[in-house]
C-alpha positions as CSV (number, residue, x, y, z in Angstrom):
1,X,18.9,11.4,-12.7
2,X,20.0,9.2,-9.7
3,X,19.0,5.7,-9.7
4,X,15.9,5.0,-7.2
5,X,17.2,3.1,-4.0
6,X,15.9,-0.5,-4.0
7,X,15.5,-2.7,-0.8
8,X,14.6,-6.5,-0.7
9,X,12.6,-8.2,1.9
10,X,12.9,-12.1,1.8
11,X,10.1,-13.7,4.5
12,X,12.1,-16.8,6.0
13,X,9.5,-17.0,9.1
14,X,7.5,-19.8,8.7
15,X,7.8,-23.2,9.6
16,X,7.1,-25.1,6.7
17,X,5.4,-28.5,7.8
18,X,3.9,-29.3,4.8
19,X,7.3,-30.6,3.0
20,X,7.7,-33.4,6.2
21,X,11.6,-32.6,6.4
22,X,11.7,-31.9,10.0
23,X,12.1,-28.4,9.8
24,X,11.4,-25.0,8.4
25,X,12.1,-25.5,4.5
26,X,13.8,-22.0,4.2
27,X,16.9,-23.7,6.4
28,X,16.6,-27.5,4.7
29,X,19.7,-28.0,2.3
30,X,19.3,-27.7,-1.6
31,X,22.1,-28.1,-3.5
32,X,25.1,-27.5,-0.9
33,X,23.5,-24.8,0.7
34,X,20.0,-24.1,2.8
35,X,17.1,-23.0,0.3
36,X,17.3,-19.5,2.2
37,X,21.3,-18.9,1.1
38,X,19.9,-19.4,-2.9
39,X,17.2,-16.9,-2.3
40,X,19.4,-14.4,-0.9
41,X,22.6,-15.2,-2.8
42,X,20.0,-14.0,-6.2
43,X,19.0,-10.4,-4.3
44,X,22.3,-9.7,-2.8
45,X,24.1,-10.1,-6.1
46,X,21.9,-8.3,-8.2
47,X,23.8,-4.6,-9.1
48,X,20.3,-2.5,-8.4
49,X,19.8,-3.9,-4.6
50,X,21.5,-1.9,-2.0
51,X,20.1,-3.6,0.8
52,X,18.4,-7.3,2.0
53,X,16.7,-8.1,5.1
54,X,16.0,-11.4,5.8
55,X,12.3,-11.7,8.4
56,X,13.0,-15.2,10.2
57,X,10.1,-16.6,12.9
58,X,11.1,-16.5,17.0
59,X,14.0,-18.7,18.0
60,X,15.2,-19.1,14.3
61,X,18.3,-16.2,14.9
62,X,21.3,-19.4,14.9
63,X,19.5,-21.5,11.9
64,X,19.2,-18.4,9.9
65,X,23.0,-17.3,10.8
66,X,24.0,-20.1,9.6
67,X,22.8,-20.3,6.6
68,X,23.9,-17.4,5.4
69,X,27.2,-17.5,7.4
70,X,29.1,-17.8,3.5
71,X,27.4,-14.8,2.3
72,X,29.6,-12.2,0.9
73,X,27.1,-9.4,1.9
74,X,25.1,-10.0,5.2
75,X,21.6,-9.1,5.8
76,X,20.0,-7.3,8.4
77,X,17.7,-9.7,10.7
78,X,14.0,-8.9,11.5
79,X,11.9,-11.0,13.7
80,X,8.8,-11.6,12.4
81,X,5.4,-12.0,13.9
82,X,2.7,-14.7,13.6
83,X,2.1,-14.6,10.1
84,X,3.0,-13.7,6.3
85,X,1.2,-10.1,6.8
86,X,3.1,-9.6,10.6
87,X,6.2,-10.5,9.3
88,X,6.4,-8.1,6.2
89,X,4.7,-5.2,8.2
90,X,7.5,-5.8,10.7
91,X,10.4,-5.4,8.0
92,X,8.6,-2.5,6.3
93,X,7.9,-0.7,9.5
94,X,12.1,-1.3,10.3
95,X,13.3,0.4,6.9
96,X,11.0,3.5,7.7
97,X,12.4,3.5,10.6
98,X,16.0,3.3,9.4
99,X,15.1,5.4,6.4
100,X,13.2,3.8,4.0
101,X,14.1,3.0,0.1
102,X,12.6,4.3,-3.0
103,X,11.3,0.7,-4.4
104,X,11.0,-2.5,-2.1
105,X,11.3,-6.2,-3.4
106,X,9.3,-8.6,-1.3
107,X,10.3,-12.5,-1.8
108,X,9.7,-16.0,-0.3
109,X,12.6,-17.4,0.9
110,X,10.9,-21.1,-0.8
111,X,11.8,-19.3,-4.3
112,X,14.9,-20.2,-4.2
113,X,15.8,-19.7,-7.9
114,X,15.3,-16.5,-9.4
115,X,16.4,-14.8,-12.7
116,X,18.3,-11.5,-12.4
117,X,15.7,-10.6,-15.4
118,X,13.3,-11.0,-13.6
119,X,14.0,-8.3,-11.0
120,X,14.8,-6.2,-13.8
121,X,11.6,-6.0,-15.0
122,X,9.7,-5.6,-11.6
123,X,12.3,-2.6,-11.0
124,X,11.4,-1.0,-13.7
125,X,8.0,-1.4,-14.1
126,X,8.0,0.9,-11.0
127,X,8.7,3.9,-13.2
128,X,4.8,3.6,-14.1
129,X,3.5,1.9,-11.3
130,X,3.1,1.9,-7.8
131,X,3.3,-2.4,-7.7
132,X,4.3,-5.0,-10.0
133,X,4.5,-8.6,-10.0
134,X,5.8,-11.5,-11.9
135,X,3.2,-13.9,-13.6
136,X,2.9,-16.8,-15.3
137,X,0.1,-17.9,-18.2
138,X,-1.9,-20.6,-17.2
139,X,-1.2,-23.9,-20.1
140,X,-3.4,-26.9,-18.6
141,X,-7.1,-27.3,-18.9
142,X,-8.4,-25.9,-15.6
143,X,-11.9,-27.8,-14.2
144,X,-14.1,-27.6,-11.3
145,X,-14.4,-30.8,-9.2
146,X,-16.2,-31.9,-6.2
147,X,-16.1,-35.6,-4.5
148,X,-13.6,-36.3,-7.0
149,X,-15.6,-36.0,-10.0
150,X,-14.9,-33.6,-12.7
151,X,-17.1,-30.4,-13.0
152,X,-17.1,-27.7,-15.7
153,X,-14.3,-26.4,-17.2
154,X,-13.1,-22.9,-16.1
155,X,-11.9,-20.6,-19.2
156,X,-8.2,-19.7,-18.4
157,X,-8.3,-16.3,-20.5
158,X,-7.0,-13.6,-18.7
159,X,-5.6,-15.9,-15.6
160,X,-2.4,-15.6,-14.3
161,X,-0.1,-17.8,-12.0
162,X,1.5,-15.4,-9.5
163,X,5.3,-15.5,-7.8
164,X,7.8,-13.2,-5.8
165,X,9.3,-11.0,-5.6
166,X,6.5,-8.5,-5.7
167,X,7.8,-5.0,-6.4
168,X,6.6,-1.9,-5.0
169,X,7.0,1.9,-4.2
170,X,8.1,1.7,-1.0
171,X,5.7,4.2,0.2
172,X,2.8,2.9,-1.7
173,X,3.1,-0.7,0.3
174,X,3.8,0.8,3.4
175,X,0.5,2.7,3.5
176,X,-1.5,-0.2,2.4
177,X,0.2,-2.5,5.3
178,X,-1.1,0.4,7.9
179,X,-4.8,1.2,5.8
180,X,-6.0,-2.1,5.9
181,X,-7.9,-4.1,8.3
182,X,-6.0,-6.5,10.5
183,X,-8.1,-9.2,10.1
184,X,-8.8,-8.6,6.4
185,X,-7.3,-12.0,4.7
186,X,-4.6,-11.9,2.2
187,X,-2.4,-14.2,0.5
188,X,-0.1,-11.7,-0.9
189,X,0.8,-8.1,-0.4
190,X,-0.3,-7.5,-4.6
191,X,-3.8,-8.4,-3.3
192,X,-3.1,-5.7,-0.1
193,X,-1.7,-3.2,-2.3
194,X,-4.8,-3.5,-4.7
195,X,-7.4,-2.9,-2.0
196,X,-6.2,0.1,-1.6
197,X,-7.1,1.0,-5.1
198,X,-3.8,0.9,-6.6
199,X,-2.7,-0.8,-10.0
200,X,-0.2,-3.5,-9.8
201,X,1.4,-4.2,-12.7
202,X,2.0,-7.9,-14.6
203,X,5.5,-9.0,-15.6
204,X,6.7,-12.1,-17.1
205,X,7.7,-14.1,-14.5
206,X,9.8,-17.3,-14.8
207,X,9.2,-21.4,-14.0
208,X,12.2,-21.6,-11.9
209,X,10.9,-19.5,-9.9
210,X,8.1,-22.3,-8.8
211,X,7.4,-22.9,-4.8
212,X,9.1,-25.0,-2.5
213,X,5.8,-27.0,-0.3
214,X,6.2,-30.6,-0.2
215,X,8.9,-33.2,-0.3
216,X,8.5,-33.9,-4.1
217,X,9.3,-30.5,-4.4
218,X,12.7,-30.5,-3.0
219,X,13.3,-33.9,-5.3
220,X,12.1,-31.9,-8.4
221,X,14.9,-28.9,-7.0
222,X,17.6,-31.4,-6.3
């Protein structure tokens, strides 16, 4: 049985004001290299990708070039569009284009370190599922607040932090991306996936894999 074709899709679009570094934090420097080059360096190398397109917002072509101008295997380039939701449609709608994959790996560029085990286990929880995607348990005590006063606390049974890469037939995502409403609001294409009445599957994801948002982050990375 032939292994299933797997493409990865890392969003690099935005433009990342809230870390106050002067520019998008996909293209600020971590460690010798632009937090985009880690993200990438991670897919590309992994045995089971055949294929990484990077989305990066208007105007972004020479930062994006250039930070992946080391890169043993390139990328393909997508422009993206306004938001999160534009941008992915916009690499998804490419591949079909192109000739789409089997299983699609959708990751933010601001995750810049992440386990090969971890795409292992997305991958194959594919062979069950039409979507997977790696979680974390929740350890602190979670409360309700208001004013700054402390409220009720909020059971964390059965909650989950979520990361990227989200995994996903690439079919299954596709049709979700086209099915729902433009203006519907999402924060991740799980949640779009799942409104179509699909299950998405948990995996165990990983604490380096944490977000890049604000300056203290990039300290914490460093």
């Amino acid at each position: 049985m032939n292994e299933p074709s797997v493409t990865a899709i890392i969003v690099a679009a935005g433009t990342g004001t809230r870390t106050g570094l002067g520019m998008p934090k996909q293209y600020a420097p971590l460690g010798g290299r632009a937090v985009l080059a880690h993200s990438h360096a991670a897919l590309a190398s992994h045995p089971r990708i055949g294929k990484v397109i990077v989305v990066i917002g208007a105007g972004q072509d020479e930062m994006a070039r250039a930070a992946l101008a080391s890169a043993e295997r390139q990328p393909q380039f997508v422009t993206g569009g306004a938001s999160r939701r534009d941008s992915v449609r916009a690499a998804l709608e490419r591949l079909e284009a192109d000739g789409p994959p089997d299983f699609v790996l959708i990751h933010d560029a601001a995750r810049p370190f992440l386990p090969h085990a971890v795409i292992d286990r997305l991958i194959d929880a594919l062979e069950a599922h039409d979507g997977a995607t790696p979680v974390l348990p929740l350890a602190d005590t979670l409360v309700r607040g208001g004013e700054a006063i402390m409220g009720d606390a909020v059971s964390r049974e059965g909650l989950y932090r979520v990361q990227t890469p989200q995994a996903f037939r690439f079919g299954a995502i596709l049709a979700a991306h086209r099915a729902i409403a433009e203006d519907a609001s999402f924060t991740d294409d799980a949640g779009i996936l799942r409104a179509t009445g699909r299950a998405v599957a948990l995996c165990e994801g990983d604490p380096m894999l944490d977000k890049l948002t604000y300056a203290a982050d990039f300290a914490r990375a460093d």
